[in-house]
DRENVO-500518 format. One record per atom (N, C-alpha, C, O): x, y, z. Coordinates in steps of 0.001 Angstrom, whole numbers, padded with zeros to 6 digits, always signed. Layout:
N
XYZ...
END
This chain:
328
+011934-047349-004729+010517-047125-004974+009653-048259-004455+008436-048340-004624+010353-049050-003860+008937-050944-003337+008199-050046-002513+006984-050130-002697+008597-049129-001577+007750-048299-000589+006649-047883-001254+005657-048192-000594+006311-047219-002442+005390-047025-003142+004043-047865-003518+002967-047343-003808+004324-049365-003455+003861-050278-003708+002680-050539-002626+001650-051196-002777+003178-049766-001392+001965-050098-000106+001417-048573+000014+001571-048071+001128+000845-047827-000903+000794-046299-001117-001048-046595-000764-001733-046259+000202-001418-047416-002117-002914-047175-002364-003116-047420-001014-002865-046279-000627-003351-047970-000102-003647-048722+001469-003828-047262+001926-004946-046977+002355-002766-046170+001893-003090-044908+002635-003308-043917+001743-003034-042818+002223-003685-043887+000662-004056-042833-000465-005061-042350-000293-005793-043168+000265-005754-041043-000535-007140-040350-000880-006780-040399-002437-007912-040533-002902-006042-040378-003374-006369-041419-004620-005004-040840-004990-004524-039885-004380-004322-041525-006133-003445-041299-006888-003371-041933-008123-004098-042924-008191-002529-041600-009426-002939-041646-010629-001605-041582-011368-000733-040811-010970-001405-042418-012503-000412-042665-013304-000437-041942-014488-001421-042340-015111+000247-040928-015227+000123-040170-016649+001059-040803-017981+002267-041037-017979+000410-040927-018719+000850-041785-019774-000020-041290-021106-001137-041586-021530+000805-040586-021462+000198-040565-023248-001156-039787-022961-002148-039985-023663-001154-038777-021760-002685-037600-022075-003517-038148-021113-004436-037428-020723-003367-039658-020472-004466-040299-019559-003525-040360-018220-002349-040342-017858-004886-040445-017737-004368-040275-016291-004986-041861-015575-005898-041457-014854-004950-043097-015454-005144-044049-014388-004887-044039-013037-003932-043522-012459-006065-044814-012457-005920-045172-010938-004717-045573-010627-004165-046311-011443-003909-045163-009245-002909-045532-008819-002756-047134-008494-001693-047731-008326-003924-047618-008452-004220-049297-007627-004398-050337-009193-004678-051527-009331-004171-049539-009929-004220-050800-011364-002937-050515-011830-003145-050373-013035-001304-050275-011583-000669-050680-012096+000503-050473-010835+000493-049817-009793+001609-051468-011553+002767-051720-010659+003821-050309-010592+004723-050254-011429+003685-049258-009644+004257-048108-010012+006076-048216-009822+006863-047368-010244+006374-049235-009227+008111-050119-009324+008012-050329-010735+008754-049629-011423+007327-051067-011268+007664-051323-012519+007776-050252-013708+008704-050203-014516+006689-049422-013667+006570-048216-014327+008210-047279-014436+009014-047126-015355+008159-046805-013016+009453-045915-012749+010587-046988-013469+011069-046700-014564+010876-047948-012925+012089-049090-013786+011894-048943-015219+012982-049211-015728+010892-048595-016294+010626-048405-017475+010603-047150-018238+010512-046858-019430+010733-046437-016999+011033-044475-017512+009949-044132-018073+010170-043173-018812+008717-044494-018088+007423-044416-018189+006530-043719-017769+005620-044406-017306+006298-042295-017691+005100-041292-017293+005651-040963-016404+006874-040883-016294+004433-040584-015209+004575-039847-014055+003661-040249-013281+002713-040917-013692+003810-039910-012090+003123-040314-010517+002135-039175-009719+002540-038058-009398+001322-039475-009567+000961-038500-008211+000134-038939-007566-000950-039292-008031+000400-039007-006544+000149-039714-005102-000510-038287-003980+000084-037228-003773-001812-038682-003433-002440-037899-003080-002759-038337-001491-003539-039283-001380-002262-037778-000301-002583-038550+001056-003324-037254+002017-003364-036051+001759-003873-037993+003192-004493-037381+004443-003267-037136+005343-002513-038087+005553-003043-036086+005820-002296-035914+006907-003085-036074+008407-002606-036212+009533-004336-036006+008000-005161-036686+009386-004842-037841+009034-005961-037961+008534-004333-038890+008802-004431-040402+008411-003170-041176+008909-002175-041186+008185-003160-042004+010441-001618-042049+010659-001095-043130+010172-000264-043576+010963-001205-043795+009175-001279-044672+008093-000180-044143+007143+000921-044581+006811-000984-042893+006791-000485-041968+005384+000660-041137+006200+001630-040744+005552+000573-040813+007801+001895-040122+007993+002967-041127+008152+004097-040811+007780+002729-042465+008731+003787-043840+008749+004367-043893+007321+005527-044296+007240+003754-043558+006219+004095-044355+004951+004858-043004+004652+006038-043203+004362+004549-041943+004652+005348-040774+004254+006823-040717+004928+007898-040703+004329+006572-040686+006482+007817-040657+007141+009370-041627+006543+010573-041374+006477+008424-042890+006174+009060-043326+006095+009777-043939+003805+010477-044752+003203+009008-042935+003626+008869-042653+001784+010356-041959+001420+010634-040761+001353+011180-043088+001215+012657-042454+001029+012750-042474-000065+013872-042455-000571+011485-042524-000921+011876-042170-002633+011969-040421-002505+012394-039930-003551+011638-039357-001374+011935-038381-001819+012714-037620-000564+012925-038057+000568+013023-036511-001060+014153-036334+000202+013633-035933+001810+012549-035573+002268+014642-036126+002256+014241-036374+003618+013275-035037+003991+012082-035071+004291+014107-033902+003887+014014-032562+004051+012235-032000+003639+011593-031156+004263+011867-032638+002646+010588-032732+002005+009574-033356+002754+008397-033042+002927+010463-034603+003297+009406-035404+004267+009058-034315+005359+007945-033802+005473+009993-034073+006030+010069-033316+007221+009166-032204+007319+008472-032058+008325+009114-031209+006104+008216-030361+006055+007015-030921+005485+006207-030021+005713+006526-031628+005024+005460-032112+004370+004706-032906+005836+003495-033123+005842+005283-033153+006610+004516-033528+008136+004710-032824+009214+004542-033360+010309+005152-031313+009100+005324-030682+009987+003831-029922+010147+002901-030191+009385+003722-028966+011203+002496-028147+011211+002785-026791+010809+002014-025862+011049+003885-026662+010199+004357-025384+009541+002967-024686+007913+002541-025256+006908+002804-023647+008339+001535-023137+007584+001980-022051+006284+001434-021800+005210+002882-021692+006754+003934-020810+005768+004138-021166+004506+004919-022046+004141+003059-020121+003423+004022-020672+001928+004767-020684+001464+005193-019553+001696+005650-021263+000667+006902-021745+000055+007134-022336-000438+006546-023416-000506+008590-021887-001406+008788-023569-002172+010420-023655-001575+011085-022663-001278+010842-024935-001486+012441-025116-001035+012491-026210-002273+011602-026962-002672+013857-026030-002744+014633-026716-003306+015558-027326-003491+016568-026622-003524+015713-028270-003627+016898-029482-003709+017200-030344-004652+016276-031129-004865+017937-030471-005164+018622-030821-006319+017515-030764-007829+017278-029746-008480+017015-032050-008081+015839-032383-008805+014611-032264-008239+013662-032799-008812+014439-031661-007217+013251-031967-006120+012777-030226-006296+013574-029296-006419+011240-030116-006267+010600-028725-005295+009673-029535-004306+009047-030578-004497+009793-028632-003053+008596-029173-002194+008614-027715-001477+009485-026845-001454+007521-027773-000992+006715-026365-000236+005474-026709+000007+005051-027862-000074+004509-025249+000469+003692-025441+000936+002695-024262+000252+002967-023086+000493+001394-024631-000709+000376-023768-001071-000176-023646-000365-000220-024408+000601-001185-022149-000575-002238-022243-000055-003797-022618-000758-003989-022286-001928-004372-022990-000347-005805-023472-000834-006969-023413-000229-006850-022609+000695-007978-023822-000265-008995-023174+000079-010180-024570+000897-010773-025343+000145-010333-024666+002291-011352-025947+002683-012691-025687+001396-013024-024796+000615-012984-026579+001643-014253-026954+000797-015361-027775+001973-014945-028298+003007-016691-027749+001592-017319-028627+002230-017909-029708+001615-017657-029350+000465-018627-030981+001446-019441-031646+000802-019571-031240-000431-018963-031805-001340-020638-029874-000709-020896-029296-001630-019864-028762-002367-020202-028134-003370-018634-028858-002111-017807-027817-002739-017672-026837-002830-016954-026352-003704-018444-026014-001779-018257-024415-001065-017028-024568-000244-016730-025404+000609-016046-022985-000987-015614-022740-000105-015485-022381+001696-016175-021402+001980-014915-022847+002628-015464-022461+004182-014318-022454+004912-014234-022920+006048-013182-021802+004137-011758-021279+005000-010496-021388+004338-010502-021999+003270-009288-020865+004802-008484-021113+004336-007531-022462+004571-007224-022900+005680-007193-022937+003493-006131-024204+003810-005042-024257+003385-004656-023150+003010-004013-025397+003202-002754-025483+003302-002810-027071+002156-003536-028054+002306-001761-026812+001048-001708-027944+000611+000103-027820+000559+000764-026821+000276+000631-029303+000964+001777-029716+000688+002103-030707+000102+001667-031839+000311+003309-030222-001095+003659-031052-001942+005288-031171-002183+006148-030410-001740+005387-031808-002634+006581-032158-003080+007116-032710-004280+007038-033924-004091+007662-032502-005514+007927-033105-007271+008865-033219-007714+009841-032550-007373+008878-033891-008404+010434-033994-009048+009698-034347-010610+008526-034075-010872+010564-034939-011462+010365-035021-013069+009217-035769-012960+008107-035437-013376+009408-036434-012588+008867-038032-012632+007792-038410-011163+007285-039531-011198+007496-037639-010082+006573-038184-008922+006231-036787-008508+007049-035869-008446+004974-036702-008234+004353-035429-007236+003770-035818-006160+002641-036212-006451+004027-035920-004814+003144-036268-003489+002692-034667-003495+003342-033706-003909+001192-034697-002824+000603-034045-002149-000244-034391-000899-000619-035563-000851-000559-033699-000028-000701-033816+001564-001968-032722+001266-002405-032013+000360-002204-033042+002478-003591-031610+002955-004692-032470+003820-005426-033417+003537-004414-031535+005253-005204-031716+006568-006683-031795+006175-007157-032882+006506-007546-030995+005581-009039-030944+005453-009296-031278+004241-008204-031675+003836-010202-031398+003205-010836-031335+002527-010569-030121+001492-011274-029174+001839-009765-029794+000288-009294-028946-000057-009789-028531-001239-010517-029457-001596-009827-027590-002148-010851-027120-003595-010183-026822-004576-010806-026823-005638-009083-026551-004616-008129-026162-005362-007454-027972-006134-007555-028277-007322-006990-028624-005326-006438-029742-005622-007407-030521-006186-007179-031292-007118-008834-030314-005507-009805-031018-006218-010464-030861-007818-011035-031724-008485-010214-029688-008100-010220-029355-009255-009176-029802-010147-009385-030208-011290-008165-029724-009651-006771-029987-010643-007002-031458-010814-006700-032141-011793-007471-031759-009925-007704-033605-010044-008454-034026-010901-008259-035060-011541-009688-033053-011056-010484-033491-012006-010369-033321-012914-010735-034073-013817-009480-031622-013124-008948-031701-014962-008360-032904-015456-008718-033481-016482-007120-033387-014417-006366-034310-014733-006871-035214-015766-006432-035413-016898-008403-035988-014846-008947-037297-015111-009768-037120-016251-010191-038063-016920-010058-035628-016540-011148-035722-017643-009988-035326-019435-010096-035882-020528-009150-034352-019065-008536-034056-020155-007018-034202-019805-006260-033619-020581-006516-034804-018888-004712-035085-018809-004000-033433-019011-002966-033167-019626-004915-032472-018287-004178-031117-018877-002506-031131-018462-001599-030739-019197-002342-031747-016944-001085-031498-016215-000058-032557-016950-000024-033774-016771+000802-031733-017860+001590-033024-018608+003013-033390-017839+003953-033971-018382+002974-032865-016263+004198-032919-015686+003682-032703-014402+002529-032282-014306+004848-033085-012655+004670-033075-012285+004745-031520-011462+004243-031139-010405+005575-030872-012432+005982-029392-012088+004718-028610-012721+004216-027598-012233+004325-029225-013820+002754-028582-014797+001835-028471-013704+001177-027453-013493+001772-029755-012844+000598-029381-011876+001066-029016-010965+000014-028902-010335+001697-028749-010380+002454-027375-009582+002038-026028-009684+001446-025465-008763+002328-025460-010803+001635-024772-011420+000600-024130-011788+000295-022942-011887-000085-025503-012047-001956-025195-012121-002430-025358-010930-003608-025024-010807-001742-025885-009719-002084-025550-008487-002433-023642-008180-003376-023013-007698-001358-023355-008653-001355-021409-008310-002234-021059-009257-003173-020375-008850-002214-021343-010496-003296-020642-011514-004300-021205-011063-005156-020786-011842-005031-022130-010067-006074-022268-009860-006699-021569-008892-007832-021090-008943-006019-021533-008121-005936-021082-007036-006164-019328-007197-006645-018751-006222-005829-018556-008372-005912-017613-008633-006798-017232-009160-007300-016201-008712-007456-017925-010446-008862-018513-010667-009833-018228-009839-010665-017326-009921-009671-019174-008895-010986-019519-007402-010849-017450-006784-011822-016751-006500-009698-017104-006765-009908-015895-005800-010294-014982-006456-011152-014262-005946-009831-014688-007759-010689-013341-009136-011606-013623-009244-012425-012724-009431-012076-014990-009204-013768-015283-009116-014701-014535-007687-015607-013754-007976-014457-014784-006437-014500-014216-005173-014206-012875-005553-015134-012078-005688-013083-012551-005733-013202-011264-005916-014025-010066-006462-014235-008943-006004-014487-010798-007794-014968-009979-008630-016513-010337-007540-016998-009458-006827-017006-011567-007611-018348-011246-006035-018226-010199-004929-019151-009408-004748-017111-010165-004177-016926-009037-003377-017280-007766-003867-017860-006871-003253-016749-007769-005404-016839-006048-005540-017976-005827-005796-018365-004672-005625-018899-006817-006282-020844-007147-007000-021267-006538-005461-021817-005470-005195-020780-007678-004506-021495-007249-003436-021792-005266-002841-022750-004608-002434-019874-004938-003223-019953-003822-002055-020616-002845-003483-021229-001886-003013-020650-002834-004857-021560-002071-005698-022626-001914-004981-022794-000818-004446-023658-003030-004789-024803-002801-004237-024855-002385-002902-025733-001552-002675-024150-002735-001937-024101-001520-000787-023798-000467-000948-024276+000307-000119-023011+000076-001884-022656+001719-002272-024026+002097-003107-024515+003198-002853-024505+001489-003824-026151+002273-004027-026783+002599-003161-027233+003703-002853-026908+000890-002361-027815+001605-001275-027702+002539-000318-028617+002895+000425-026553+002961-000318-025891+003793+000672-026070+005103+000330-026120+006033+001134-026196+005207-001195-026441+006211-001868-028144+006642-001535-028360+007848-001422-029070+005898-001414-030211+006436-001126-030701+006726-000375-030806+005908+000539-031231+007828-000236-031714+008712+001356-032365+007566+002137-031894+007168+003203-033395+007080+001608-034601+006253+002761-033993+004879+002842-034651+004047+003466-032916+004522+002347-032345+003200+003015-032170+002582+004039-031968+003277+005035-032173+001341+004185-032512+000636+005713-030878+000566+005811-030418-000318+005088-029913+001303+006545-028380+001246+006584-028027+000084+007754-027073-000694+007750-028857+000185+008532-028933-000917+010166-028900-002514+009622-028327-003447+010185-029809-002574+008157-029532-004064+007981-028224-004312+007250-028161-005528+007062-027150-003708+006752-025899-003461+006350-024859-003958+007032-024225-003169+007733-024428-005463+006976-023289-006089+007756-022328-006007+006636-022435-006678+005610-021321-005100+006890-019759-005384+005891-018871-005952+006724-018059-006593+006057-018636-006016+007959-017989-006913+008891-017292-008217+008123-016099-008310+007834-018299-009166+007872-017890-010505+007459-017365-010305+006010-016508-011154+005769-017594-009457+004952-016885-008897+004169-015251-008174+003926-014323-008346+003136-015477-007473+004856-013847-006911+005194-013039-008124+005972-011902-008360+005562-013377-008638+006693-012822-009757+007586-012355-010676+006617-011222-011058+006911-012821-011213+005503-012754-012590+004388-011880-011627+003644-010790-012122+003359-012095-010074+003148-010653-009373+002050-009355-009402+002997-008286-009941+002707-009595-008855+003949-008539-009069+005107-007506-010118+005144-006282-010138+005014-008234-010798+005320-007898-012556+005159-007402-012900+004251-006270-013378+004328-008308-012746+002594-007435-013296+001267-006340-012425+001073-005584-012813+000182-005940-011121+001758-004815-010059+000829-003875-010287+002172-003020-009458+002486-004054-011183+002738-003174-012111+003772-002240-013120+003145-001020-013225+003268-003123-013856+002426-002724-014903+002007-002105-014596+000782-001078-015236+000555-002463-013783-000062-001953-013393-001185-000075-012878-001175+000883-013125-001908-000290-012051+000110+000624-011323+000309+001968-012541+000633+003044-012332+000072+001859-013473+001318+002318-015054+001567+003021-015410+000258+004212-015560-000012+001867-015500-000493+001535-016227-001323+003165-015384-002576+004240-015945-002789+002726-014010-003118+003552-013722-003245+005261-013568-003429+006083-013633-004343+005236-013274-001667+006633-013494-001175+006997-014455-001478+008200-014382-001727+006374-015981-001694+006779-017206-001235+007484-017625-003310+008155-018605-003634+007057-016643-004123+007144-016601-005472+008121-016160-005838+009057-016635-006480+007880-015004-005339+009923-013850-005465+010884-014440-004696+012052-014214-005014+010590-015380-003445+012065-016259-002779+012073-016863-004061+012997-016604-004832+011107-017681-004407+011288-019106-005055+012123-018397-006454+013228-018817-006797+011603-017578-006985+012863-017072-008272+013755-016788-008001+014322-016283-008970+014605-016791-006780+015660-016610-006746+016354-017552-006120+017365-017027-005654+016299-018845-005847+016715-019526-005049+018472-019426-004276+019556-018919-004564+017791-020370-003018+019626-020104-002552+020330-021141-002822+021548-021239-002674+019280-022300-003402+020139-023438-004249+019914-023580-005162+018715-023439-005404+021048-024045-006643+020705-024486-007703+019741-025557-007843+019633-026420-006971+019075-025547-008834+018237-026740-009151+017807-027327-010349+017687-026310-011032+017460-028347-011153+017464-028390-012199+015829-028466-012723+015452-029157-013669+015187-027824-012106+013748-027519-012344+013622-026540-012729+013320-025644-011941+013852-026167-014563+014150-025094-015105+012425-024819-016016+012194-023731-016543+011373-025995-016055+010265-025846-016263+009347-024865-015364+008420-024100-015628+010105-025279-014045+009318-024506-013183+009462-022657-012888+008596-021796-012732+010955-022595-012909+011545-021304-013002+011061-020168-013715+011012-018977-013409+010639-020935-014952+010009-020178-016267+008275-019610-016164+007664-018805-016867+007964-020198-015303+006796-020035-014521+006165-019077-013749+005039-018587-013653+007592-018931-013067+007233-018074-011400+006871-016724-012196+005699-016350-012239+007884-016013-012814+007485-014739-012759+006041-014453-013386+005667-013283-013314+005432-015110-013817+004393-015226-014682+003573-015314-013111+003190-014240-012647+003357-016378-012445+002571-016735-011250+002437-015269-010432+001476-014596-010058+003863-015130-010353+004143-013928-008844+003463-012739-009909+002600-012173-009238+003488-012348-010801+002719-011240-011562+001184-011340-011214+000511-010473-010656+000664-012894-011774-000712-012787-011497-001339-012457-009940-002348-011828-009621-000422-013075-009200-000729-013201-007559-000994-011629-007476-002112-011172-007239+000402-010664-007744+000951-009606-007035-000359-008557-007797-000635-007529-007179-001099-008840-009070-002173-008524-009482-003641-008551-008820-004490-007701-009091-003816-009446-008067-004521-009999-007127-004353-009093-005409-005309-008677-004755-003227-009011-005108-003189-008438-004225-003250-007134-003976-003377-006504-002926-003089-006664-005640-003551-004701-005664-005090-004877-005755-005678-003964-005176-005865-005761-006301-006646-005869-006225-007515-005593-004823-008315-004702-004536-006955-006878-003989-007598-006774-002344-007746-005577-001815-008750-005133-001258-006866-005129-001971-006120-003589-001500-007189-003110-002030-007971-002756-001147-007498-002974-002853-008405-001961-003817-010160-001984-002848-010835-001088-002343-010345-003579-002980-011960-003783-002424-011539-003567-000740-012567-003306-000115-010311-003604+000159-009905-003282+001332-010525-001918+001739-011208-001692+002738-010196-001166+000887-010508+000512+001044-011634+000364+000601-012342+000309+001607-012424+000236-000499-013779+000551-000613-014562-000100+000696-015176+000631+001473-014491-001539+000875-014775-001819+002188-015061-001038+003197-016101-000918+003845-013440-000207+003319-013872+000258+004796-014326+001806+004619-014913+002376+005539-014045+002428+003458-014663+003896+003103-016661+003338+003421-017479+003920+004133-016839+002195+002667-018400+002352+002713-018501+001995+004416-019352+002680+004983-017832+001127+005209-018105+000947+006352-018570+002259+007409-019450+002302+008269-017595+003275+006957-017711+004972+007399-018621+005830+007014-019133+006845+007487-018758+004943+005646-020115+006046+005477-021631+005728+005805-022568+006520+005908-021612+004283+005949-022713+003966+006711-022693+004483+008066-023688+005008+008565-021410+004328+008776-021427+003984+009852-021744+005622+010372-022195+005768+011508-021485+006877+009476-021712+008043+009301-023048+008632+009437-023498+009538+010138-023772+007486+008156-025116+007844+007846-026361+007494+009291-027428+008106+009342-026004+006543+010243-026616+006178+010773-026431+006725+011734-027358+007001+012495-024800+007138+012050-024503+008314+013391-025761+009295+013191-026678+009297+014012-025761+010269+011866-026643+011138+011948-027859+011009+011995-028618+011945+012245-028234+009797+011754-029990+009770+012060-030517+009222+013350-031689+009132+013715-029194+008803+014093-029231+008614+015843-029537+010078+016408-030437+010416+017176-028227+011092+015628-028064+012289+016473-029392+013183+015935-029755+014164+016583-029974+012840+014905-031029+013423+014261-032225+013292+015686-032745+014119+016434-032286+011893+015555-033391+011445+016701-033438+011799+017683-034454+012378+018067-032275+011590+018573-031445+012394+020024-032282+013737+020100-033076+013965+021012-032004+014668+018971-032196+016033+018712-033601+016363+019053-033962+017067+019996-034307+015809+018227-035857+015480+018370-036189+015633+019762-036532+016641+020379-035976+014107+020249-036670+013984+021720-036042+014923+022470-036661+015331+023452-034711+015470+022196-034321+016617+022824-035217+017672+022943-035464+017924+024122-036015+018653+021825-036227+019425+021988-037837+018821+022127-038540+019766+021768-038661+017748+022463-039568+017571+022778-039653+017323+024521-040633+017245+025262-038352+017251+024768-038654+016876+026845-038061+018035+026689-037429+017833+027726-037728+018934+026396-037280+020600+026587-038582+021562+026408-038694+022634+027002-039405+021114+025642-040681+021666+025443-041818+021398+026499-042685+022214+026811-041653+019899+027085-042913+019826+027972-042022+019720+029144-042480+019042+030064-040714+020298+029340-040377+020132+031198-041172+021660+031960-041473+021764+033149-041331+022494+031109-042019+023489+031868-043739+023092+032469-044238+023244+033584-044371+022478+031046-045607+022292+031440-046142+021136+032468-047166+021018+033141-044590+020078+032209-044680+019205+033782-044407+019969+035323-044816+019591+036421-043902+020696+035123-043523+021491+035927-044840+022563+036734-044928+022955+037897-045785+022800+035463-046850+023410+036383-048111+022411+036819-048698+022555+037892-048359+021657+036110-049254+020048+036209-048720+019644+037759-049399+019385+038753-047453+019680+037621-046907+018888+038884-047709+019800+040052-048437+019332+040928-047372+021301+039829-047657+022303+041238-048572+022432+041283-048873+022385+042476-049935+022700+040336-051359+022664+040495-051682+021081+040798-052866+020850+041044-050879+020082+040809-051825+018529+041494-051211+018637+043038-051780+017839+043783-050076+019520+043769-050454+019358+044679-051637+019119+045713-052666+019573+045214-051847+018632+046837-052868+018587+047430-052358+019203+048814-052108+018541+049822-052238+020746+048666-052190+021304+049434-053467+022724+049647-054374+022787+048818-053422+023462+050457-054427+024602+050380-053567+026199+049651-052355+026412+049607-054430+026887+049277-054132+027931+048346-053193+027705+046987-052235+028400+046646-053725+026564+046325-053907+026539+044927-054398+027207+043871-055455+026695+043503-053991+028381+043056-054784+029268+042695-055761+028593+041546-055453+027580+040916-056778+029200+041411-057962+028560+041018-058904+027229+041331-059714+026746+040541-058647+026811+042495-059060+025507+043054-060626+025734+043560-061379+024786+043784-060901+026740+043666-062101+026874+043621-063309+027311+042691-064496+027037+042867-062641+028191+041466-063528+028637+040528-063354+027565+039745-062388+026802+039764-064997+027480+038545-065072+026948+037477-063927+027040+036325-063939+026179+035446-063106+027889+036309-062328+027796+035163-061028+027167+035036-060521+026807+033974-060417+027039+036444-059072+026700+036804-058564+025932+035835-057431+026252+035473-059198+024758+035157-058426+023928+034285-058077+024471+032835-057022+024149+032288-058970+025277+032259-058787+026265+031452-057879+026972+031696-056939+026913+030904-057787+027739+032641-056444+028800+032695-055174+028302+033363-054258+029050+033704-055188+026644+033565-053945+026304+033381-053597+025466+032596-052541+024846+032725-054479+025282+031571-054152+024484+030338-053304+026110+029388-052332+025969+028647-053964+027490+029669-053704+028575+028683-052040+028995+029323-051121+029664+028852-052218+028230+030617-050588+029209+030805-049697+027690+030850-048566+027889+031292-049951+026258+030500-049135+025575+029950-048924+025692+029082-047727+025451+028932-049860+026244+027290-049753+026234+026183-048886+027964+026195-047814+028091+025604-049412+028925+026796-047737+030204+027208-046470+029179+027412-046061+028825+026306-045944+028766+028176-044994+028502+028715-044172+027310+027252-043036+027408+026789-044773+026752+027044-044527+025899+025918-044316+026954+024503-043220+026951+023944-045448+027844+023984-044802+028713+023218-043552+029603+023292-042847+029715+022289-043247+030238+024427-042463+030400+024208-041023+030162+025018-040090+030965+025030-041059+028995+025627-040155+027869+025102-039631+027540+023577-038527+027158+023189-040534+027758+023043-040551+027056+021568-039709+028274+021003-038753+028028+020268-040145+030020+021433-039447+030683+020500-038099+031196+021287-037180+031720+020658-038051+031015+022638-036809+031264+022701-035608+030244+021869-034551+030690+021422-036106+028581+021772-035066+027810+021163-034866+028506+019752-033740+028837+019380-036277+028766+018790-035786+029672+017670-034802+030635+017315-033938+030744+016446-035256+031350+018357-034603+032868+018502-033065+032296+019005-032181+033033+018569-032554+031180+019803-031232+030383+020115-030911+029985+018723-029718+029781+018502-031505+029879+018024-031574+028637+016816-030728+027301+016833-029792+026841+016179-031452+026934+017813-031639+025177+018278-032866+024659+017092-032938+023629+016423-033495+025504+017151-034492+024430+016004-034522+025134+014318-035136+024559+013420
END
């Protein structure tokens, strides 16, 4: 464990558990601690940070195999196991400044009784939360506990989203419901694209729950075991879910996309039977503006009259042959 000792130098923070509190990793000797059988560890690093990948690579307090995947670019969730050890890979959610979600991410960890490393490329929301329970109420009384509340948080953050998604597509199915609705300002695109996406990850997420209960090695992480089926239930709950706002999604996508076909073909129809109505009377306008000789009526007072009376003929019944077709 002396490797530990040059940790804070590449940490985004880590923290000692003792009796419900959680302390800064940089106020106590964590060699000495572990030599005293004393709490637990968790150590929190940048994988952008080549500091934090030097100190990991070379972090032989946990197994190699852990290292290896914990600095690989492998995105795949999972947990692998080895002896006293879990390490794998969650998924989680970028965050920005504000703590808005703005994509999907990847957190990797690795635990045993007594130490939890975690990793993660961006800025992550899930871990950040668990961090803060930590510091305010010591909820995670283990390093497998926050393992754990990693997925229940994580499940948390998406029934929350979720239940917004379905707020959202309610109110597009009203409006969809009302005749004089503006359907053109109606983007579900970026909606279906983000359910798409989470019943992606879910589905991952899942699988990566039903391997993990069954492992292909023994292990003595029997806290954690007791767990999964509970996790993979809530997940696999979550993912009938997606499924669920997936289809409403794309049923309302059709029926907009329906509603607006017909008030194109509505319109179409229209100007249809309005340049069907005046191609005759362009048609005689055109032959009386010739400027040729024997134009009939080009010489009497009435001519414009009696070809205004046989444009308004030609246009009537235009008009009733389409009836009598029943085009209109």
């Amino acid at each position: 464990m002396n490797a530990v000792l040059d940790a804070p130098s590449a940490l985004i923070w880590g923290f000692r558990f003792q009796g419900g509190r959680a302390l800064p990793a940089t106020e106590f000797d964590l060699t000495a601690d572990f030599a005293k059988g004393e709490g637990w560890v968790w150590l929190h690093f940048p994988l952008g940070d080549l500091r934090a990948r030097a100190f990991l690579k070379g972090f032989e307090a946990i197994p190699l195999a852990a290292r290896d995947l914990m600095l690989s670019d492998e995105s795949r969730p999972q947990f692998q196991f080895a002896e006293g050890w879990v390490n794998g890979i969650l998924p989680d959610m970028q965050r920005d400044l504000a703590g808005r979600a703005t994509g999907a991410g990847r957190l990797h960890f690795v635990a045993s009784e007594r130490l939890l490393v975690t990793a993660r490329l961006h800025a992550l929301r899930v871990v950040d939360d668990v961090r803060h329970e930590c510091e305010r109420h010591g909820r995670a009384v283990s390093p497998v506990a926050a393992v754990v509340r990693f997925v229940e948080r994580y499940v948390d953050l998406c029934e929350n989203r979720a239940h917004q998604i379905a707020e959202e597509l309610d109110r597009v199915e009203d409006l969809t419901l009302v005749e004089e609705s503006e359907l053109e300002a109606v983007r579900l695109g970026p909606t279906r694209r983000e359910v798409s996406r989470n019943h992606r990850e879910f589905t991952a997420l899942r699988s990566a729950l039903h391997r993990a209960m069954g492992p292909r090695e023994p292990h003595a992480l029997a806290a954690l075991s007791e767990h999964l089926p509970r996790l993979a239930q809530e997940v696999e709950d979550l993912s009938r879910e997606s499924v669920s706002l997936q289809d409403r999604a794309r049923l309302l996508h059709e029926e907009i996309d329906t509603r607006i076909t017909g008030a194109t073909n509505r319109s179409m129809r229209a100007l249809t039977i309005i340049s069907t109505l005046l191609i005759p009377p362009t048609l005689i306008v055109g032959a009386f503006g010739m400027n040729v000789g024997g134009i009939p009526w080009a010489s009497g007072q009435g001519g414009f009259v009696a070809a205004s009376i046989l444009c308004l003929t030609v246009v009537g019944a235009a008009w009733w042959m389409l009836r009598r077709m029943r085009i209109l």
